[in-house]
N, C-alpha and C positions, 0 to 999 in steps of 0.2 A: 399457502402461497409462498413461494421461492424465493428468499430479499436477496438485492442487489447491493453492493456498494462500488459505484463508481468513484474513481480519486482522481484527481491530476496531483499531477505531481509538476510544480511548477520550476524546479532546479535553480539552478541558479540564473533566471530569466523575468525581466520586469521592472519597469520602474515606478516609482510609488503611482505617478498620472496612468500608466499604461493599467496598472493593477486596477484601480478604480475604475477604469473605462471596461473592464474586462465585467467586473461586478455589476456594474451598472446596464449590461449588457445581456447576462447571464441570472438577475439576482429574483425577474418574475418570470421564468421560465416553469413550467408545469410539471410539476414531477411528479413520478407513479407512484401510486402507492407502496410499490415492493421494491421499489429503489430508492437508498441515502447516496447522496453524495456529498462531498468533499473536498475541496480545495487546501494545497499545502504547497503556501509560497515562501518565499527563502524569507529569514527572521527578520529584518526590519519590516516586514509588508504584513505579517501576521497580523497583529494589532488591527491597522487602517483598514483591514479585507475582513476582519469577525466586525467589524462596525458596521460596515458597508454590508454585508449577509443578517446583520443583524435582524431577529424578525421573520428569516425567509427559512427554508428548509436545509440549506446548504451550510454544511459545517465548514470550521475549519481547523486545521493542522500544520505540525511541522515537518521538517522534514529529517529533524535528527534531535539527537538530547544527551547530556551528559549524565551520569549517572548519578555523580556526586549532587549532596543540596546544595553547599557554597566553597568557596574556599578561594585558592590561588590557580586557578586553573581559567588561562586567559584565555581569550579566544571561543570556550565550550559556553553552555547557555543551559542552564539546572532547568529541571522538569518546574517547577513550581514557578519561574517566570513564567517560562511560553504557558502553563494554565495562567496567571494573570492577565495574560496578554490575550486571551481567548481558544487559545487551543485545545480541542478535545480530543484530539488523537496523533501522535508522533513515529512518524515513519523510522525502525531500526532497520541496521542491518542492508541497505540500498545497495544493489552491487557495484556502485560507484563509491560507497564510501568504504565495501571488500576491498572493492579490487585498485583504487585508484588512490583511497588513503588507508587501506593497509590496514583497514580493522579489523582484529584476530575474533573469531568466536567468543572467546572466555570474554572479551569486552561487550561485545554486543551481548553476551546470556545479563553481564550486570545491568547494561541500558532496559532489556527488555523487563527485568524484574522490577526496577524503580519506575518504569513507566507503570506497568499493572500494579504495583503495589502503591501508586498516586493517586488513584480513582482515573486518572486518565487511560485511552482505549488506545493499542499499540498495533501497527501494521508491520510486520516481522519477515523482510524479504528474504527467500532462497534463491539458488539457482546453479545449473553451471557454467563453466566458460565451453567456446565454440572446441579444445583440443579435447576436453571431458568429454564430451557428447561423443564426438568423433572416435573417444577409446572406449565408447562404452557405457563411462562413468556415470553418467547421471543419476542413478539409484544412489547409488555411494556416498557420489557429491551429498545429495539430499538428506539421506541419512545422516551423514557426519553432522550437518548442518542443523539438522532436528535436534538430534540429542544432545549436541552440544549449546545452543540455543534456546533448548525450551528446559534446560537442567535446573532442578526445584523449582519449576513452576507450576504450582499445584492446581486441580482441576474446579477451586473454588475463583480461582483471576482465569480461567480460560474464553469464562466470557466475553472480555473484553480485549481478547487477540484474534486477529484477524492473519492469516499468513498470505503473504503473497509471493506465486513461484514467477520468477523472471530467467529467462535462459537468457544468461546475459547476451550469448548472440545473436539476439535478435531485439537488443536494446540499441535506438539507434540508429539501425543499418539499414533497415526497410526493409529487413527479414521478420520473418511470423514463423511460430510454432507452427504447424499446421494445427486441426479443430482435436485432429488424434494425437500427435505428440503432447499436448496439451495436457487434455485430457487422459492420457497416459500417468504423467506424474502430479495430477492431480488426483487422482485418484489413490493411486501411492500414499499421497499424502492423509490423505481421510484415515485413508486403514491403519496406517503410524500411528495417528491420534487415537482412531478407536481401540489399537492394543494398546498404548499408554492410558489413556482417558474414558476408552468406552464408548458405546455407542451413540448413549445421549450428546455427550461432549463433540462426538466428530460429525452428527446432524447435525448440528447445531453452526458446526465452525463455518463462517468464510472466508473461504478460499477465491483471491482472487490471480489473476492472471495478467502480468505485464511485458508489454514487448511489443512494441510498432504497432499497438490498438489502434484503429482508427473506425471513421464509419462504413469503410468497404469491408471488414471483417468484423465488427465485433456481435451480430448479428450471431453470426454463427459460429463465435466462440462460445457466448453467453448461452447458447441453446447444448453445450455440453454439458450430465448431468452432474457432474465434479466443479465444474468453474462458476463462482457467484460473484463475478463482476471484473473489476477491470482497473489497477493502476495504473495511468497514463501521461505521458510526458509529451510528445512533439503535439499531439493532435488537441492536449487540452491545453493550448496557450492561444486557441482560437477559437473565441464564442461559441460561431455557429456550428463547429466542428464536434466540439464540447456538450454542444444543445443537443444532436445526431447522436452520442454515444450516450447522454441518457435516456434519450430514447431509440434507444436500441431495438426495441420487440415492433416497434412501426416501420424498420428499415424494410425495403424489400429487397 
Protein backbone atom coordinates (compact mmCIF):
# COMPACT_ATOMS: atom_id res chain seq x y z
CA UNK A 1 0.00 0.00 0.00
CA UNK A 2 1.13 3.67 -0.97
CA UNK A 3 2.22 5.91 2.44
CA UNK A 4 1.35 9.26 2.61
CA UNK A 5 2.81 11.97 4.44
CA UNK A 6 0.88 14.97 4.84
CA UNK A 7 2.70 18.21 6.73
CA UNK A 8 1.55 21.67 7.49
CA UNK A 9 3.76 23.74 7.58
CA UNK A 10 2.60 26.16 10.02
CA UNK A 11 5.21 29.52 9.06
CA UNK A 12 5.20 31.86 10.92
CA UNK A 13 1.42 31.77 12.27
CA UNK A 14 -0.14 31.08 15.70
CA UNK A 15 -0.23 31.78 19.01
CA UNK A 16 0.61 29.57 21.72
CA UNK A 17 -3.77 29.45 22.82
CA UNK A 18 -4.68 29.44 19.06
CA UNK A 19 -1.86 26.32 18.61
CA UNK A 20 -3.57 24.36 21.35
CA UNK A 21 -7.04 25.02 20.19
CA UNK A 22 -5.73 23.80 16.70
CA UNK A 23 -4.47 20.45 18.58
CA UNK A 24 -7.25 19.92 20.47
CA UNK A 25 -9.24 20.23 17.52
CA UNK A 26 -7.37 17.99 15.14
CA UNK A 27 -5.47 15.66 17.99
CA UNK A 28 -8.62 12.48 17.67
CA UNK A 29 -9.11 12.70 14.17
CA UNK A 30 -8.88 9.13 12.45
CA UNK A 31 -6.24 8.66 10.38
CA UNK A 32 -5.49 5.95 7.43
CA UNK A 33 -3.37 3.65 7.81
CA UNK A 34 -1.14 4.66 4.76
CA UNK A 35 -1.08 8.26 5.91
CA UNK A 36 1.56 10.19 8.67
CA UNK A 37 1.19 13.23 9.26
CA UNK A 38 2.77 16.27 10.71
CA UNK A 39 2.55 19.43 11.97
CA UNK A 40 5.56 22.08 12.01
CA UNK A 41 4.89 25.11 13.96
CA UNK A 42 7.37 27.99 14.41
CA UNK A 43 9.88 27.26 17.52
CA UNK A 44 8.40 28.61 20.60
CA UNK A 45 5.08 26.28 19.95
CA UNK A 46 7.10 23.08 19.13
CA UNK A 47 7.41 21.91 22.72
CA UNK A 48 3.50 22.83 23.80
CA UNK A 49 1.99 21.10 20.24
CA UNK A 50 4.50 17.45 20.76
CA UNK A 51 2.64 17.61 24.37
CA UNK A 52 -0.59 18.39 23.16
CA UNK A 53 -0.24 15.34 20.10
CA UNK A 54 1.31 13.42 22.62
CA UNK A 55 -0.16 9.88 22.48
CA UNK A 56 -1.98 10.52 19.06
CA UNK A 57 -0.52 9.61 15.73
CA UNK A 58 0.55 13.16 14.54
CA UNK A 59 4.02 14.06 14.78
CA UNK A 60 5.75 16.90 15.14
CA UNK A 61 8.40 19.16 13.38
CA UNK A 62 10.36 22.29 12.62
CA UNK A 63 10.48 24.15 10.37
CA UNK A 64 14.37 24.97 10.00
CA UNK A 65 17.72 24.07 12.04
CA UNK A 66 21.06 25.28 12.12
CA UNK A 67 23.76 23.08 11.45
CA UNK A 68 26.15 23.72 13.93
CA UNK A 69 25.63 21.77 17.75
CA UNK A 70 26.32 25.14 19.90
CA UNK A 71 28.27 27.97 19.87
CA UNK A 72 27.68 31.83 19.12
CA UNK A 73 25.41 31.86 16.62
CA UNK A 74 22.25 33.96 17.96
CA UNK A 75 19.24 33.77 16.74
CA UNK A 76 19.67 29.84 14.88
CA UNK A 77 18.44 26.93 17.09
CA UNK A 78 20.97 23.50 16.92
CA UNK A 79 19.19 20.18 15.85
CA UNK A 80 19.53 18.68 19.21
CA UNK A 81 17.17 21.35 21.01
CA UNK A 82 14.26 21.11 18.68
CA UNK A 83 14.84 16.98 19.24
CA UNK A 84 14.51 17.82 23.10
CA UNK A 85 11.71 19.76 22.57
CA UNK A 86 9.99 16.85 20.60
CA UNK A 87 10.66 17.18 17.05
CA UNK A 88 11.02 14.33 14.62
CA UNK A 89 11.53 15.98 11.56
CA UNK A 90 13.03 19.55 10.27
CA UNK A 91 12.00 21.18 7.23
CA UNK A 92 15.41 22.42 5.00
CA UNK A 93 15.66 24.32 2.40
CA UNK A 94 11.76 26.05 2.31
CA UNK A 95 11.64 28.34 -0.55
CA UNK A 96 11.03 31.13 1.71
CA UNK A 97 14.02 30.66 3.48
CA UNK A 98 15.96 30.30 -0.65
CA UNK A 99 14.52 32.96 -1.69
CA UNK A 100 13.49 35.50 0.94
CA UNK A 101 16.58 34.74 3.51
CA UNK A 102 19.04 34.03 0.88
CA UNK A 103 20.13 30.58 1.81
CA UNK A 104 22.75 29.35 -0.56
CA UNK A 105 22.71 25.61 -1.34
CA UNK A 106 26.21 24.80 0.12
CA UNK A 107 24.32 25.81 3.54
CA UNK A 108 21.30 24.01 3.33
CA UNK A 109 23.49 20.50 1.85
CA UNK A 110 25.35 21.18 5.63
CA UNK A 111 21.53 21.63 7.52
CA UNK A 112 20.51 18.68 5.66
CA UNK A 113 23.43 16.41 6.57
CA UNK A 114 23.34 17.27 10.43
CA UNK A 115 19.65 16.76 10.36
CA UNK A 116 20.14 12.86 8.81
CA UNK A 117 23.20 12.36 10.64
CA UNK A 118 20.92 13.28 14.24
CA UNK A 119 18.58 10.28 13.94
CA UNK A 120 16.18 12.89 13.13
CA UNK A 121 13.94 12.69 9.49
CA UNK A 122 14.49 15.74 7.08
CA UNK A 123 11.99 17.38 4.65
CA UNK A 124 14.40 18.87 1.93
CA UNK A 125 12.38 21.48 -0.39
CA UNK A 126 13.06 22.21 -4.14
CA UNK A 127 11.55 24.24 -6.64
CA UNK A 128 11.65 26.96 -9.13
CA UNK A 129 10.69 30.62 -9.36
CA UNK A 130 7.64 31.61 -11.71
CA UNK A 131 10.73 33.48 -14.59
CA UNK A 132 12.46 29.75 -14.42
CA UNK A 133 9.51 27.98 -15.38
CA UNK A 134 8.67 30.53 -17.89
CA UNK A 135 12.39 30.00 -19.63
CA UNK A 136 12.20 26.60 -19.39
CA UNK A 137 14.23 26.12 -16.49
CA UNK A 138 12.76 23.79 -14.19
CA UNK A 139 14.76 20.54 -15.01
CA UNK A 140 17.84 22.66 -14.40
CA UNK A 141 16.54 24.56 -11.53
CA UNK A 142 15.98 21.01 -9.93
CA UNK A 143 18.87 19.45 -10.79
CA UNK A 144 21.23 22.14 -9.55
CA UNK A 145 19.25 21.79 -6.41
CA UNK A 146 19.61 17.94 -6.13
CA UNK A 147 23.03 17.67 -6.42
CA UNK A 148 23.98 20.34 -4.74
CA UNK A 149 21.63 19.41 -1.74
CA UNK A 150 21.91 15.90 -1.42
CA UNK A 151 26.13 16.04 -1.88
CA UNK A 152 27.68 13.09 0.48
CA UNK A 153 24.56 12.14 1.47
CA UNK A 154 24.91 8.44 1.49
CA UNK A 155 22.16 5.93 0.64
CA UNK A 156 22.39 4.39 4.29
CA UNK A 157 20.42 8.28 5.93
CA UNK A 158 18.19 8.19 2.66
CA UNK A 159 15.64 6.75 4.55
CA UNK A 160 14.99 9.36 6.59
CA UNK A 161 14.56 12.23 3.65
CA UNK A 162 11.68 12.94 2.32
CA UNK A 163 12.07 15.76 -0.71
CA UNK A 164 9.45 18.03 -1.29
CA UNK A 165 9.10 19.85 -4.78
CA UNK A 166 7.30 23.36 -4.32
CA UNK A 167 7.21 25.63 -7.63
CA UNK A 168 7.51 28.49 -5.77
CA UNK A 169 4.89 30.14 -7.80
CA UNK A 170 2.37 28.54 -6.83
CA UNK A 171 3.26 29.07 -3.04
CA UNK A 172 0.83 31.43 -1.79
CA UNK A 173 -0.83 32.92 -4.77
CA UNK A 174 -3.70 30.51 -5.37
CA UNK A 175 -1.87 29.13 -8.09
CA UNK A 176 -1.62 25.08 -8.40
CA UNK A 177 0.66 22.97 -10.46
CA UNK A 178 -1.67 21.34 -12.55
CA UNK A 179 -1.86 17.11 -11.56
CA UNK A 180 0.67 16.95 -14.96
CA UNK A 181 3.14 19.71 -14.16
CA UNK A 182 3.46 18.08 -11.04
CA UNK A 183 3.74 15.03 -11.63
CA UNK A 184 6.09 15.88 -14.34
CA UNK A 185 8.87 16.86 -11.98
CA UNK A 186 8.18 14.54 -9.76
CA UNK A 187 8.92 12.02 -11.51
CA UNK A 188 12.11 13.71 -12.57
CA UNK A 189 12.89 13.40 -9.33
CA UNK A 190 12.43 9.64 -8.63
CA UNK A 191 14.78 8.74 -11.60
CA UNK A 192 17.64 11.47 -10.17
CA UNK A 193 17.44 9.44 -7.03
CA UNK A 194 17.21 6.05 -8.87
CA UNK A 195 20.63 6.96 -10.83
CA UNK A 196 22.29 8.20 -7.81
CA UNK A 197 20.70 5.76 -5.18
CA UNK A 198 18.90 2.95 -7.29
CA UNK A 199 15.89 1.56 -7.51
CA UNK A 200 15.19 0.38 -4.12
CA UNK A 201 16.12 3.83 -2.66
CA UNK A 202 13.92 5.92 -5.15
CA UNK A 203 10.65 3.39 -4.26
CA UNK A 204 11.06 3.93 -1.31
CA UNK A 205 11.43 7.95 -1.24
CA UNK A 206 8.55 10.38 -0.51
CA UNK A 207 8.22 12.74 -2.52
CA UNK A 208 5.78 15.29 -1.57
CA UNK A 209 4.20 18.17 -3.34
CA UNK A 210 3.57 21.77 -2.00
CA UNK A 211 1.82 24.82 -3.38
CA UNK A 212 -1.84 25.98 -2.63
CA UNK A 213 -2.95 22.20 -1.53
CA UNK A 214 -6.09 22.46 -0.47
CA UNK A 215 -9.29 20.20 -0.24
CA UNK A 216 -10.63 21.06 -3.93
CA UNK A 217 -7.32 19.69 -5.39
CA UNK A 218 -5.43 17.39 -3.27
CA UNK A 219 -7.51 14.50 -4.28
CA UNK A 220 -6.09 14.56 -7.33
CA UNK A 221 -2.80 15.46 -6.82
CA UNK A 222 -2.30 12.50 -4.44
CA UNK A 223 -3.77 10.16 -7.13
CA UNK A 224 -0.54 11.01 -9.20
CA UNK A 225 1.78 8.11 -9.33
CA UNK A 226 5.11 10.22 -8.42
CA UNK A 227 3.38 12.51 -5.56
CA UNK A 228 3.14 10.88 -1.99
CA UNK A 229 1.57 13.57 -0.22
CA UNK A 230 1.39 16.97 0.47
CA UNK A 231 3.36 20.09 2.48
CA UNK A 232 0.90 22.63 3.33
CA UNK A 233 0.81 26.04 4.49
CA UNK A 234 -2.48 28.39 4.10
CA UNK A 235 -5.08 25.31 4.16
CA UNK A 236 -3.42 23.54 7.21
CA UNK A 237 -3.89 26.58 9.79
CA UNK A 238 -7.53 25.28 9.80
CA UNK A 239 -8.73 22.28 11.52
CA UNK A 240 -11.43 21.28 9.43
CA UNK A 241 -9.55 22.03 6.20
CA UNK A 242 -6.51 20.00 7.75
CA UNK A 243 -8.92 17.09 8.64
CA UNK A 244 -10.18 17.05 4.51
CA UNK A 245 -6.52 16.87 3.30
CA UNK A 246 -5.90 13.90 5.45
CA UNK A 247 -8.40 12.41 4.11
CA UNK A 248 -7.90 12.99 0.88
CA UNK A 249 -8.95 9.33 -0.81
CA UNK A 250 -12.82 10.14 0.71
CA UNK A 251 -12.93 13.64 -1.08
CA UNK A 252 -15.17 13.36 -4.14
Amino acid sequence: MKKYLIAANWKMNKSLPEALDFCNKIKDVDIPENVEVLICPPFPLIYPVSQALQGTKIATGAQNAYFEKSGAFTGETSIEALKSVGAEYIIIGHSERRNIFKEPDELLNKKLLAVLNSGLKAIFCIGELIDERKAGKTISVITKQLDAGLKDIPASLMPALTIAYEPVWAIGTGLTATPAQAEEVHSFIRNWIKEKYGQSVADALVIQYGGSVKPENVKELMSQPDIDGALVGGAALVPDKFEKLIHFSKLS
